[in-house]
PAMAR-226714 format. One record per residue (C-alpha): residue number from 1; residue in three letters; y, z, x. Coordinates in steps of 0.05 Angstrom, whole numbers, plus 5000, padded with zeros to 4 digits. Layout:
<rec NUM, 'Ala', <Y, Z, X>>
...
//
This chain:
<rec 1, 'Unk', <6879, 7436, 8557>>
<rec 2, 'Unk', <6958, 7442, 8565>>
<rec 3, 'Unk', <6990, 7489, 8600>>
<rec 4, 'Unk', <7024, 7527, 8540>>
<rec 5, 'Unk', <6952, 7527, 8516>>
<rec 6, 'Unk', <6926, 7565, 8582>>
<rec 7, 'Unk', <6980, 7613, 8587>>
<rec 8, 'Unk', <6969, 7632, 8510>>
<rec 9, 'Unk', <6895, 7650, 8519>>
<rec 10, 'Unk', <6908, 7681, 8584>>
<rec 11, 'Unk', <6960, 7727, 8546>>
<rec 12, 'Unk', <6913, 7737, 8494>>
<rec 13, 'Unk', <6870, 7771, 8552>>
<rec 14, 'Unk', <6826, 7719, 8579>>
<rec 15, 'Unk', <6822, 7707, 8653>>
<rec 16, 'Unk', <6845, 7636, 8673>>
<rec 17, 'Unk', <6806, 7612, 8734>>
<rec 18, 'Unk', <6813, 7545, 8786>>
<rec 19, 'Unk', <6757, 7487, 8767>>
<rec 20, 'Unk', <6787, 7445, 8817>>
<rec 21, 'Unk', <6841, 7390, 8823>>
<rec 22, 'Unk', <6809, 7334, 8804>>
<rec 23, 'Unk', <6730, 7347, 8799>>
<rec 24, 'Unk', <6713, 7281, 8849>>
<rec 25, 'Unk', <6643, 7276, 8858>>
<rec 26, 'Unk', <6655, 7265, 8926>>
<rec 27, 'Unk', <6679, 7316, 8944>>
<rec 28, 'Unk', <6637, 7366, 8896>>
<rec 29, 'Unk', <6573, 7328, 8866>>
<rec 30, 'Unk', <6506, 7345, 8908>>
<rec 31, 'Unk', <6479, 7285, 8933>>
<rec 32, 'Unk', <6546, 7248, 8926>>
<rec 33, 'Unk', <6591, 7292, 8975>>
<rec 34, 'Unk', <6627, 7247, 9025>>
<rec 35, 'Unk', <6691, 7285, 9040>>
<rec 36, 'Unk', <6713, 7320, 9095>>
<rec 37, 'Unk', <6730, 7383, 9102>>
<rec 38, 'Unk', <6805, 7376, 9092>>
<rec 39, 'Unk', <6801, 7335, 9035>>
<rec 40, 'Unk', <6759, 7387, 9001>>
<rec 41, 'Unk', <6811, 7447, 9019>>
<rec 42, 'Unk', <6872, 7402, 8987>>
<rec 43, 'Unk', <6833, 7393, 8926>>
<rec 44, 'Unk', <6822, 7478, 8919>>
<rec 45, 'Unk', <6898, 7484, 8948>>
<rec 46, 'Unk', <6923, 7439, 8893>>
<rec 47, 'Unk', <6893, 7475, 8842>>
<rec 48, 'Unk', <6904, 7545, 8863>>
<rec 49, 'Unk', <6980, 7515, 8865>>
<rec 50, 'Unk', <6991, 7489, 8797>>
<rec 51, 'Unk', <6959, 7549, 8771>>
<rec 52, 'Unk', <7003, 7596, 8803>>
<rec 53, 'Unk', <7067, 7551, 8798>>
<rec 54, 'Unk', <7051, 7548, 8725>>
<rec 55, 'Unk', <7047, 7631, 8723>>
<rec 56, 'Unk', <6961, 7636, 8727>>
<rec 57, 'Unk', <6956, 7673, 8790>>
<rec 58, 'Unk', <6868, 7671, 8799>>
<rec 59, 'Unk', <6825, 7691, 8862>>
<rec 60, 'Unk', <6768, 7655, 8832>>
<rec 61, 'Unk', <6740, 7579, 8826>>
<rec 62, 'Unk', <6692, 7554, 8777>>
<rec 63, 'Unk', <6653, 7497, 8831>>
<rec 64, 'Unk', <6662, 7427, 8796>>
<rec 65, 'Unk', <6590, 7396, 8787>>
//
C-alpha cells in the first residue's frame, strides 16, 4: 500500500500499525534469525519512523513471520 492509501483508511477509523521495515527473515523468521540485536532495533526504529514522519503515530507492531 501507498501512503495516501494508509492515511485514508486510518481516517476512515482503522488503526494503522508497524509490520516492520523490511520483513528480513533474518532478522524475524524462526529458524532463520541471524541478526543482532541492533540490527533488529533499526529495523522496528525505521518503521515506527516512517510511520510517524508520514502522520501514523502507532504503539503497536504486527511481528513479520
Amino acid at each position: 500500500m501507498e501512503i495516501n492509501d494508509l492515511l485514508t483508511i486510518a481516517n476512515d477509523g482503522y488503526d494503522i500499525v508497524s509490520h516492520t521495515h523490511t520483513h528480513n527473515q533474518s532478522i524475524y523468521k524462526p529458524g532463520y534469525v541471524t541478526a543482532n540485536l541492533s540490527e533488529i532495533e533499526e529495523d522496528i526504529r525505521l518503521s515506527y519512523e516512517y510511520l510517524k514522519n508520514n502522520g501514523l503515530e502507532t504503539d503497536t507492531i504486527v511481528w513479520a513471520w
